[in-house]
PAZAPA-4460 file (N, C-alpha, C; in steps of 0.05 Angstrom, whole numbers, plus 32768, in hexadecimal, padded with zeros to 4 digits):
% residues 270
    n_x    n_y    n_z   ca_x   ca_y   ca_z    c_x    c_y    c_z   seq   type   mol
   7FE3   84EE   81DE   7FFC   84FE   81DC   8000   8506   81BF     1      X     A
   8003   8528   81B6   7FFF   8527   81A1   8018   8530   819F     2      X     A
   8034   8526   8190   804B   8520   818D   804A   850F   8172     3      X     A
   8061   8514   8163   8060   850C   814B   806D   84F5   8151     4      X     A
   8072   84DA   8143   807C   84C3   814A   8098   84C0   8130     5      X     A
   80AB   84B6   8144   80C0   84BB   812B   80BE   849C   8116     6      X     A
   80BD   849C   80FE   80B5   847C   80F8   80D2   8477   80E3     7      X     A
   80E2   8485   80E2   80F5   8479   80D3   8110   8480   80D9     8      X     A
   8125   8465   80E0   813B   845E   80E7   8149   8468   80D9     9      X     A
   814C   847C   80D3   815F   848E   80C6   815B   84A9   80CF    10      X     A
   8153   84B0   80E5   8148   84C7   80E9   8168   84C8   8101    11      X     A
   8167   84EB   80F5   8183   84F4   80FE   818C   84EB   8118    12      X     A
   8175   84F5   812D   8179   84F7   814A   817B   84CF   8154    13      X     A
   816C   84BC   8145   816F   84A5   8151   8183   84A2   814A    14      X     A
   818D   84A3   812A   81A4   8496   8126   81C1   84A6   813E    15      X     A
   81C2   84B8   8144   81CE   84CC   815C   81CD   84C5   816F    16      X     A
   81BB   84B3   817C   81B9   84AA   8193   81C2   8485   8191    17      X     A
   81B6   8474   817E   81C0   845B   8175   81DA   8459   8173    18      X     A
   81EA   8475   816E   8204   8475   816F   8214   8477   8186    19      X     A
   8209   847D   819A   820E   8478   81B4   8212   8463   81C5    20      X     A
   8208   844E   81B9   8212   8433   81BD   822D   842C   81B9    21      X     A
   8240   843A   81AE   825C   8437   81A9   826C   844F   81B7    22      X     A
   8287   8448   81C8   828E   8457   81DA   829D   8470   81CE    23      X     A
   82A6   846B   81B4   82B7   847F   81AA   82A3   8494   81A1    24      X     A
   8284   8492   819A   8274   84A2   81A2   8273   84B1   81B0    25      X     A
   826A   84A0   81C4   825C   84AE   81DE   8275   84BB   81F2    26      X     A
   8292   84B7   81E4   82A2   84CB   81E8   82A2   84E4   81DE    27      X     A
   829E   84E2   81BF   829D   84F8   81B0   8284   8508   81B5    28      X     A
   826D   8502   81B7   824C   850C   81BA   8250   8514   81D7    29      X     A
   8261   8510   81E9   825D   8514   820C   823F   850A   8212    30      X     A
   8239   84F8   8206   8221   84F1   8213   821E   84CE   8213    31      X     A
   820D   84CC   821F   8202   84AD   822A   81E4   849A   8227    32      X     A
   81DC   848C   8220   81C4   8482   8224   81C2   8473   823B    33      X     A
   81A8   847B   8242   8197   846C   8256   817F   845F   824F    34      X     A
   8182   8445   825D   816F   842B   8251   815A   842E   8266    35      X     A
   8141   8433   8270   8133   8428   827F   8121   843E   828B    36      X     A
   810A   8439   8294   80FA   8450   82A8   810C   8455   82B8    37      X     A
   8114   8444   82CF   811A   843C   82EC   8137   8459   82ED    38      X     A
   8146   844E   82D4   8162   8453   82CE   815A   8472   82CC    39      X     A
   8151   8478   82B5   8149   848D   82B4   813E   84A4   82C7    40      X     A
   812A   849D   82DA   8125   84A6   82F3   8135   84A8   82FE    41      X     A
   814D   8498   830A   8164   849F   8323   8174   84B6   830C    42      X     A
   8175   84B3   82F9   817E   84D4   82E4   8180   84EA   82F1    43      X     A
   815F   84E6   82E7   8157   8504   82F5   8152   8503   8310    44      X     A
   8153   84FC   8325   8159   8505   8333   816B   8506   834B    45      X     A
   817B   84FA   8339   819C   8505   8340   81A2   851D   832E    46      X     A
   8192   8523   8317   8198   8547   8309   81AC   8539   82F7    47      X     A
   81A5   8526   82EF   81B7   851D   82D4   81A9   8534   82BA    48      X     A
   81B6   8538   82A9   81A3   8545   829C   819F   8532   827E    49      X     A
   818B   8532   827E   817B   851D   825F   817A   8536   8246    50      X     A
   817F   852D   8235   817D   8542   8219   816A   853A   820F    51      X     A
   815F   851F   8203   8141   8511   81FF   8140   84F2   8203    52      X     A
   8125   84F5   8201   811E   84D1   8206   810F   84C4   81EF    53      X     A
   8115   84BA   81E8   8102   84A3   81D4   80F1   8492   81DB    54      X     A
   80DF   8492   81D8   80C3   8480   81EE   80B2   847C   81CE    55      X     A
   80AF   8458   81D8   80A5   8444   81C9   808B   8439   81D3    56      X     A
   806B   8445   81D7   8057   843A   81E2   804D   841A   81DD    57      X     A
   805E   840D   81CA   805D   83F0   81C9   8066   83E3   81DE    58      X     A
   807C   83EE   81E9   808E   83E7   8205   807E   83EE   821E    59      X     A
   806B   8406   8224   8066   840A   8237   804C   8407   823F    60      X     A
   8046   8406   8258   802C   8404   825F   801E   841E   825C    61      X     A
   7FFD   8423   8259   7FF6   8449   824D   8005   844F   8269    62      X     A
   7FF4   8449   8283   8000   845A   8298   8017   8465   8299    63      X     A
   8032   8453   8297   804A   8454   8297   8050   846E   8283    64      X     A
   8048   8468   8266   804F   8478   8252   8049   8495   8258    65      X     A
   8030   849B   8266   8023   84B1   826E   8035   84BD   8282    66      X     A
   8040   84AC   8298   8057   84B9   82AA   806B   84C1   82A3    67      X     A
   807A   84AE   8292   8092   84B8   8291   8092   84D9   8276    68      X     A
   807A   84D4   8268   807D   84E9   8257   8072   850F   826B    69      X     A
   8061   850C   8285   8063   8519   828F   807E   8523   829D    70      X     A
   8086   8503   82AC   80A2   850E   82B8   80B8   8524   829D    71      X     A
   80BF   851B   828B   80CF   8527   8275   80C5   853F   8275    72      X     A
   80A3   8543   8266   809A   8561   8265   80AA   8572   827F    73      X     A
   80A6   8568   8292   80AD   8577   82B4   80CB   857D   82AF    74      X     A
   80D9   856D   82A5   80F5   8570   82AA   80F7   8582   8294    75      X     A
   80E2   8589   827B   80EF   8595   825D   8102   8587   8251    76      X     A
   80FB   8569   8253   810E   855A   823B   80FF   854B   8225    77      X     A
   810B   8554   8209   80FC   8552   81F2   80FA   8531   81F6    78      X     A
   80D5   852A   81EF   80CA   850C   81E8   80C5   8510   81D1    79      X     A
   80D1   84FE   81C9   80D0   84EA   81AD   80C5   84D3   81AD    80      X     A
   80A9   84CD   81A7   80A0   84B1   81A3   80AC   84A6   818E    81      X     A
   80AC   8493   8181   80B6   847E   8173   80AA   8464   816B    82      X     A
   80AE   8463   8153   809C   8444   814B   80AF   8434   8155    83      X     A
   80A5   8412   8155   80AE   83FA   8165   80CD   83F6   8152    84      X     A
   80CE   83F5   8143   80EC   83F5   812D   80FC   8405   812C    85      X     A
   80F0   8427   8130   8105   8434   8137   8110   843A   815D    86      X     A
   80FE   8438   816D   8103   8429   817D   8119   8410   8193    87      X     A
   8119   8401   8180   8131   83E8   8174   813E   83F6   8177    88      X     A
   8142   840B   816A   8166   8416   815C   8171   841A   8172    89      X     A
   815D   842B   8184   8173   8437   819B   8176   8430   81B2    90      X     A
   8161   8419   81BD   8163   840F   81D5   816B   83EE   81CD    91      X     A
   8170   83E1   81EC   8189   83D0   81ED   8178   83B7   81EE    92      X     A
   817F   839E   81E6   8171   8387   81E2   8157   8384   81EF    93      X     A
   815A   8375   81FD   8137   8369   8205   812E   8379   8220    94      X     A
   8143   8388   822F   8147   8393   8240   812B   83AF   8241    95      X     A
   8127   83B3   822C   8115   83D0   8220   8101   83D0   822F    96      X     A
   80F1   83E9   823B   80E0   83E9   8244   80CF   8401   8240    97      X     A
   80D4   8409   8224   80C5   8420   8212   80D9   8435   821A    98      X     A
   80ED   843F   8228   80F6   845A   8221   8120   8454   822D    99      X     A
   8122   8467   8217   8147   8466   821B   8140   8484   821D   100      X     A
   815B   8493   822F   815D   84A8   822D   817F   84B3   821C   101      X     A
   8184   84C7   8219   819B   84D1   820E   819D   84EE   8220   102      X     A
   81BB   84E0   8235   81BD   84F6   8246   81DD   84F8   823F   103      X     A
   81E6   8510   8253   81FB   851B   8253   8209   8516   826F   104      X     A
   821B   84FD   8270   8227   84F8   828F   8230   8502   829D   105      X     A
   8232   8500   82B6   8247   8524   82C8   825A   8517   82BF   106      X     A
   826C   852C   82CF   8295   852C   82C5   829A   852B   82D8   107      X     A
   829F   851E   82ED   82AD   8521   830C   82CB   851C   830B   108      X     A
   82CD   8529   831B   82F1   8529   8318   82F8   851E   833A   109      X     A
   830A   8513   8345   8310   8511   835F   8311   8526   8373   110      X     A
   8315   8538   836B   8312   855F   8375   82F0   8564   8381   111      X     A
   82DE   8558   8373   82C6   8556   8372   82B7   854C   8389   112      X     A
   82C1   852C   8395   82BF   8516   83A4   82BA   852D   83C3   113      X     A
   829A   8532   83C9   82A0   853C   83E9   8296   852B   83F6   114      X     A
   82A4   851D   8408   82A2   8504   841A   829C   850A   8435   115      X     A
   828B   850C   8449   828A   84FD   8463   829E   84E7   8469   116      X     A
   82B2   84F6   8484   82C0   84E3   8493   82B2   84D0   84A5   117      X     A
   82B2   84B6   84A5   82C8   84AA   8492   82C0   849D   8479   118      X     A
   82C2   8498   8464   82B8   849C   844F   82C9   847C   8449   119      X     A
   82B6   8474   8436   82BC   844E   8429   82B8   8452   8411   120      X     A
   82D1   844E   8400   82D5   8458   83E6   82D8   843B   83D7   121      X     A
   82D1   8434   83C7   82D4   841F   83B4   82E5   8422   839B   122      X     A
   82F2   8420   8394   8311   841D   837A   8306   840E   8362   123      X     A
   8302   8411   8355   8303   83FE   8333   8316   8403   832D   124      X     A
   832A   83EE   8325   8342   83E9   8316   833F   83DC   82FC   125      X     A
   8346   83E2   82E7   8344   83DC   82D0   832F   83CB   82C1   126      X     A
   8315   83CF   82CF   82FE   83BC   82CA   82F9   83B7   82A9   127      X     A
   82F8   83AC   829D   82EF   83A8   8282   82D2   83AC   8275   128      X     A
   82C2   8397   8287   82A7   839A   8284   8293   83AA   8298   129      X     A
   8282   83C1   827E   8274   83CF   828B   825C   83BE   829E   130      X     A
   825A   839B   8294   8241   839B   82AF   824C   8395   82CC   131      X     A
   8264   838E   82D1   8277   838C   82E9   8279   83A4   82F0   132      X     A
   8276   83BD   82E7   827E   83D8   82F4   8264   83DA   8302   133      X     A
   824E   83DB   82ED   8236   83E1   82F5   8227   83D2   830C   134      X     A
   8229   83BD   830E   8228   839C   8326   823C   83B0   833B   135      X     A
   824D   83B3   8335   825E   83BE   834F   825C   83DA   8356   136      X     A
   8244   83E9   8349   8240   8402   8353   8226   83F9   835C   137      X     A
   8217   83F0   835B   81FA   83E1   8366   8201   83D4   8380   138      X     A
   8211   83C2   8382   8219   83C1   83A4   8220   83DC   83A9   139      X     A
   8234   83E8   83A4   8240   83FD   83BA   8227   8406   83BC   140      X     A
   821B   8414   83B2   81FB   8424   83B7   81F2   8415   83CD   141      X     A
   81E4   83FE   83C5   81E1   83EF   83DF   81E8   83E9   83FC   142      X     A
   8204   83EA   83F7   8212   83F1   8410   8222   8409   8420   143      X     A
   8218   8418   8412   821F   843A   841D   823C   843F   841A   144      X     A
   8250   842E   83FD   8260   8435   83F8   825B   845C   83F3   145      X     A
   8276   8470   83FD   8271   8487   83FB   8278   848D   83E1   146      X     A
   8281   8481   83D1   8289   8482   83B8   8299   8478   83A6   147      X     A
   829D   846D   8398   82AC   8463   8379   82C0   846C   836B   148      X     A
   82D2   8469   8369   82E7   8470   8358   82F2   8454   8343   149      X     A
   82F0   8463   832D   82F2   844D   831A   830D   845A   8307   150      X     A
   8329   8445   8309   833B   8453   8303   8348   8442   82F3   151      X     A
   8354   8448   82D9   8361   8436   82BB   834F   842A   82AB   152      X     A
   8330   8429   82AE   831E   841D   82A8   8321   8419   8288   153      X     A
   8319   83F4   8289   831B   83F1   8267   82F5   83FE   8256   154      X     A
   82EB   8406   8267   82D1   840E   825C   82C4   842E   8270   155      X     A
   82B1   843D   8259   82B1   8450   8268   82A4   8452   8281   156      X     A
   829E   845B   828F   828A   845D   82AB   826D   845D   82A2   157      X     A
   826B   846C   828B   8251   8472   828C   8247   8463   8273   158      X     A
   8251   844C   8265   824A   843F   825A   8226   842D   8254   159      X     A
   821A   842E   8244   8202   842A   8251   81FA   8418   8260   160      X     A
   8209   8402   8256   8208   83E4   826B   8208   83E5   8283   161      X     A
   8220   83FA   828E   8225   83FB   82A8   8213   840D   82B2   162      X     A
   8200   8420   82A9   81E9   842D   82B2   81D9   8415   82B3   163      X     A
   81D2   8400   829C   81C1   83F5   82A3   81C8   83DC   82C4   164      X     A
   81DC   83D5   82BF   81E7   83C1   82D3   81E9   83D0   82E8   165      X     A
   81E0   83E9   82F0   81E9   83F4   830E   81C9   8402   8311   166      X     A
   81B7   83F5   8304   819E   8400   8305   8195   841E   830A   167      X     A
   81A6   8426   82F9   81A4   8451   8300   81B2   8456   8312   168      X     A
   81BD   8441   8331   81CC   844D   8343   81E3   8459   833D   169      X     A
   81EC   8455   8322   8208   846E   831A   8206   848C   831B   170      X     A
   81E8   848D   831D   81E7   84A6   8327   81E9   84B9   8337   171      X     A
   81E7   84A8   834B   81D9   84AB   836C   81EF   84AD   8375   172      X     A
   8207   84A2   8376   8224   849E   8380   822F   84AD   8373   173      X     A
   824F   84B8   8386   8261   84CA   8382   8268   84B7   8369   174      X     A
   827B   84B4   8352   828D   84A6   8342   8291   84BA   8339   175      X     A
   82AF   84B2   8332   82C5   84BC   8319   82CF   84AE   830E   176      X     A
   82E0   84B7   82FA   82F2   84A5   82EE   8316   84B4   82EF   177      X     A
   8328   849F   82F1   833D   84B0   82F2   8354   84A2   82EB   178      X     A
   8371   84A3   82ED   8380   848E   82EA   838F   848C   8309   179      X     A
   839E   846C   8303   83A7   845C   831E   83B2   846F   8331   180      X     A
   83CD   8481   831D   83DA   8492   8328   83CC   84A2   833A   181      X     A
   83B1   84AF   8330   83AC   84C6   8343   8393   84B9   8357   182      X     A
   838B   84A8   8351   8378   849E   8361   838E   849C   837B   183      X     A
   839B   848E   8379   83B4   848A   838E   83C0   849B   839D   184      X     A
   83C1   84B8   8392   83CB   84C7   839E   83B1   84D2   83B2   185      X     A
   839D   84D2   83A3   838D   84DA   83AE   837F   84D0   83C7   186      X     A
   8378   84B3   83C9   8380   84A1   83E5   8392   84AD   83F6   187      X     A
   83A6   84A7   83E7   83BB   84AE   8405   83B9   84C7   840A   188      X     A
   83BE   84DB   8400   83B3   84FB   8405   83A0   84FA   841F   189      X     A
   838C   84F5   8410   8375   84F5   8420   8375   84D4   843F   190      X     A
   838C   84CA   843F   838B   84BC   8456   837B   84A6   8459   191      X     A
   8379   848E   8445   8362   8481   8442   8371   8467   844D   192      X     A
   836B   845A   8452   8373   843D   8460   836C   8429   843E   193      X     A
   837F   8412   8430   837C   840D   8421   837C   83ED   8415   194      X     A
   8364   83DD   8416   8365   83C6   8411   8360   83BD   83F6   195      X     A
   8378   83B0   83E9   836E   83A2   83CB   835F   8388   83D3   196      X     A
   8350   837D   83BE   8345   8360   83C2   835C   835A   83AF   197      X     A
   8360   833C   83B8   8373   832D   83A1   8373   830F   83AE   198      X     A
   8374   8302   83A0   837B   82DC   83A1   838D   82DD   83B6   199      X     A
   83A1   82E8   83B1   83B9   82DC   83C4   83BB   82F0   83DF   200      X     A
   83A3   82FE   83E1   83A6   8316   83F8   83AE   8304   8416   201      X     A
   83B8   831E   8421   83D1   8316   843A   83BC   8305   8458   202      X     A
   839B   831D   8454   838C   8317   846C   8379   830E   8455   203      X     A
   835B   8302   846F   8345   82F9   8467   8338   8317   8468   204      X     A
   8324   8319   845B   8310   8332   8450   830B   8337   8475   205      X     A
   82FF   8323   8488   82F4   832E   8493   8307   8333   84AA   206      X     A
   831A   8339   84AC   8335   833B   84C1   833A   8364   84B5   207      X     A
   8339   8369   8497   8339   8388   849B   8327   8390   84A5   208      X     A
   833C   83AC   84A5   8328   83C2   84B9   8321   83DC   84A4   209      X     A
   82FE   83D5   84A6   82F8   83E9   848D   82EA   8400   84A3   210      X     A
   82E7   83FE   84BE   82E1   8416   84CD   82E4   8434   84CA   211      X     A
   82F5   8440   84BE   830E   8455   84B7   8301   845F   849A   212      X     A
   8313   8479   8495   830D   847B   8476   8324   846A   8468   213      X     A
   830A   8457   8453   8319   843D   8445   8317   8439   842C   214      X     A
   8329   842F   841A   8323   842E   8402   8320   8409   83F3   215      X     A
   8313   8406   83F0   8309   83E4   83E5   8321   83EB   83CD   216      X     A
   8331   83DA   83C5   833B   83D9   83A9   8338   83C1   8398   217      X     A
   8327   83BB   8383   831E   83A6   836E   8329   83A8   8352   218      X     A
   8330   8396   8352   834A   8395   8335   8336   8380   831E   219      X     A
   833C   837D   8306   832B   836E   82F5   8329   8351   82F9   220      X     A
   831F   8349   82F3   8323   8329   82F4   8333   831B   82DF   221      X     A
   8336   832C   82C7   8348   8322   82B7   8368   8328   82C0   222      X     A
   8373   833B   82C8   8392   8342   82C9   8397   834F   82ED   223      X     A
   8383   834B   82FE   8381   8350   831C   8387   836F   831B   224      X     A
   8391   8371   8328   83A2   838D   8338   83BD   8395   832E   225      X     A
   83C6   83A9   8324   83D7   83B8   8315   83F3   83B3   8328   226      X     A
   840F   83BD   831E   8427   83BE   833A   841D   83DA   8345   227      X     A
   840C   83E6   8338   840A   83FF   8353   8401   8404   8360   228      X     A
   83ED   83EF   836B   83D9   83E6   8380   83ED   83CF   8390   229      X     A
   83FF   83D8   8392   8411   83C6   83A4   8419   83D7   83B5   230      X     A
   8422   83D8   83CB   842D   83E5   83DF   8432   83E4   83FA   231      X     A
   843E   83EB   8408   843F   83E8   842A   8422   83F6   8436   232      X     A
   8416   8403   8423   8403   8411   8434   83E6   840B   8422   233      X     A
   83EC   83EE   8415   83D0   83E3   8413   83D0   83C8   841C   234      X     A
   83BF   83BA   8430   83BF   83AA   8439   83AB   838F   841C   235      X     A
   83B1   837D   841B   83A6   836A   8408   8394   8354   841F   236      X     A
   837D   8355   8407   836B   8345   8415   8362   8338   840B   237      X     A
   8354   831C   8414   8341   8307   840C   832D   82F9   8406   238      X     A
   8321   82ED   83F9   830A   82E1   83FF   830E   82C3   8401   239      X     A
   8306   82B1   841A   8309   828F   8418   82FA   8280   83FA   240      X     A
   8308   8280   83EF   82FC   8270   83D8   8300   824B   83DD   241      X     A
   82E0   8241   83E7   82E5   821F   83F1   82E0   8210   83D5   242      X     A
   82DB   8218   83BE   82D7   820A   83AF   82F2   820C   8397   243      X     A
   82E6   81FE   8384   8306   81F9   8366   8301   821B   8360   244      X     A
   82F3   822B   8357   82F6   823D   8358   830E   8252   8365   245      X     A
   8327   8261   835B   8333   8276   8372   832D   8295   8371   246      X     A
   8312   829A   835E   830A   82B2   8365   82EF   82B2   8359   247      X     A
   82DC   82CF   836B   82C9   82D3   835A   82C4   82EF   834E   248      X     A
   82B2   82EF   8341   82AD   8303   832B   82AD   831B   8342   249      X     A
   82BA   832D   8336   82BF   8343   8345   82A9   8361   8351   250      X     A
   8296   8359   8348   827E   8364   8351   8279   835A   8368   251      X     A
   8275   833D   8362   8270   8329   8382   8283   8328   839A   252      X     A
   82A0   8327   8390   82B5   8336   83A8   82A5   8355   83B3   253      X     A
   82AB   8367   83A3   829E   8380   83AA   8289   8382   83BB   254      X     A
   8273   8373   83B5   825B   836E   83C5   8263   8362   83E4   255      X     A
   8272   834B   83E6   8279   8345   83F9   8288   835B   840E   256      X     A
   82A0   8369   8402   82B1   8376   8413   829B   8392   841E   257      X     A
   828C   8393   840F   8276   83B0   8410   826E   83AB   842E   258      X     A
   8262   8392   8429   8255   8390   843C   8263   8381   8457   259      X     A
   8274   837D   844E   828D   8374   846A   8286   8395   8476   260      X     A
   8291   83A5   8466   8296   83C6   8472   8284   83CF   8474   261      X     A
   8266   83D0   8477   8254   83DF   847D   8252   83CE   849A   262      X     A
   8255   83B3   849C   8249   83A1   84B9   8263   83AE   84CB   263      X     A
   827C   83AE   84C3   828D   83BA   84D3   8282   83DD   84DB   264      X     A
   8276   83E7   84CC   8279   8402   84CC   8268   840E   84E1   265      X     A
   8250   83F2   84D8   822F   83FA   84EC   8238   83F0   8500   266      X     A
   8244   83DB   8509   8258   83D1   8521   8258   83EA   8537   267      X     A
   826F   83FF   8525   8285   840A   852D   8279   8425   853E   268      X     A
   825A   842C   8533   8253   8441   8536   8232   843C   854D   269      X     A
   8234   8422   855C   821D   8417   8571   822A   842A   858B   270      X     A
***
């Protein structure tokens, strides 16, 4: 590959992309890094669009290196090899696997969201940490959640963590981001049947009815569920917690209720 190799950590475009690791960045730049082949693949082809990639042949196997630099040529996104140090700069601890990309995330707005009735919507409420978003967009994928709405969030969506923690599936799935207010309106608008998880919920998880168009609602584990996820027309629900423990990490709720509502759903439709 005859490509010039970038060898020093001061070079405009890494330091531009190393800066992306910080959110007030990657607000300002509208763009995002991606850690991984795997990640990178579900990208493109979900039509994410990549601006360039940095690829480290110390990290990769030749084969590998040889693919992914074809796939890029194919797409027309500028490769940049890179020595092992500069390298470092821009991809994420031990996690590396010779290439980060620097893309530009969609903008979905709730206007956007076209759903198949009846459609199983999953809620993020004020999540903090991007690998809990990402863990909880990796089940829904799994479980044919129809889409994500992530609303007050203390971190962005497209944070890299949570790309990496949702293994590229952030792609593949409807998500937005929005606030409580309109996510809410937007449920009820649209007629959605509405369960929060919470400690003190009224039924057991497996007593709702996620049959219908339904919306999962998951609050943080630090501060739960907001007063505006209260209402006559959201039912609260549970999980049996038999041990000293009274909750778990909220990815693992998520995972559970997912799949309560897909066994009801495949149920529903014999």
């Amino acid at each position: 590959m005859n490509r010039p190799v970038i060898t020093s950590v001061h070079n405009q475009r890494v330091k531009d992309a190393a800066r992306l690791r910080e959110r007030r960045q990657r607000e300002k730049q509208g763009r995002t890094l991606i850690d991984g082949a795997r990640e990178i693949e579900r990208a493109l082809q979900a039509g994410i669009e990549l601006v360039e990639v940095f690829l480290c042949d110390g990290f990769c196997y030749e084969d590998q290196f040889q693919s992914i630099v074809e796939a890029m040529d194919a797409a027309r996104v500028a490769v940049l090899p890179c020595a092992p140090e500069v390298f470092a700069k821009v991809s994420y601890g031990d996690r590396a696997d010779g290439i980060v990309a620097v893309a530009t995330p969609p903008r979905r707005a709730l206007a956007d969201l076209k759903l198949n009735s009846p459609a199983l919507i999953a809620v993020l409420v004020g999540l903090e940490k991007p690998g809990n978003v990402g863990a909880v967009l990796r089940s829904a994928d799994a479980a044919g959640v129809s889409a994500v709405i992530v609303a007050d969030s203390g971190t962005d969506l497209y944070n890299p963590n949570a790309i990496r923690a949702s293994l590229g599936t952030i792609f593949s799935l409807p998500t937005c981001e929005t606030t409580s207010a309109e996510a809410l309106a937007w449920l009820r608008g649209n007629k959605f049947s509405m369960s929060a998880a919470r400690v003190d919920g009224t039924i057991d998880y497996v007593t709702a009815d996620f049959r219908g168009s339904s919306a999962i609602i998951l609050g943080s584990e630090k501060s739960g569920l907001p007063q505006a996820w209260q209402g006559i027309d959201i039912t609260t629900v549970k999980l049996p917690m038999r041990g000293v423990a009274d909750s778990l990490n909220v990815s693992a709720t998520a995972a559970v209720l997912f799949y309560e509502a897909l066994r009801q759903r495949s149920c529903a439709v014999r």
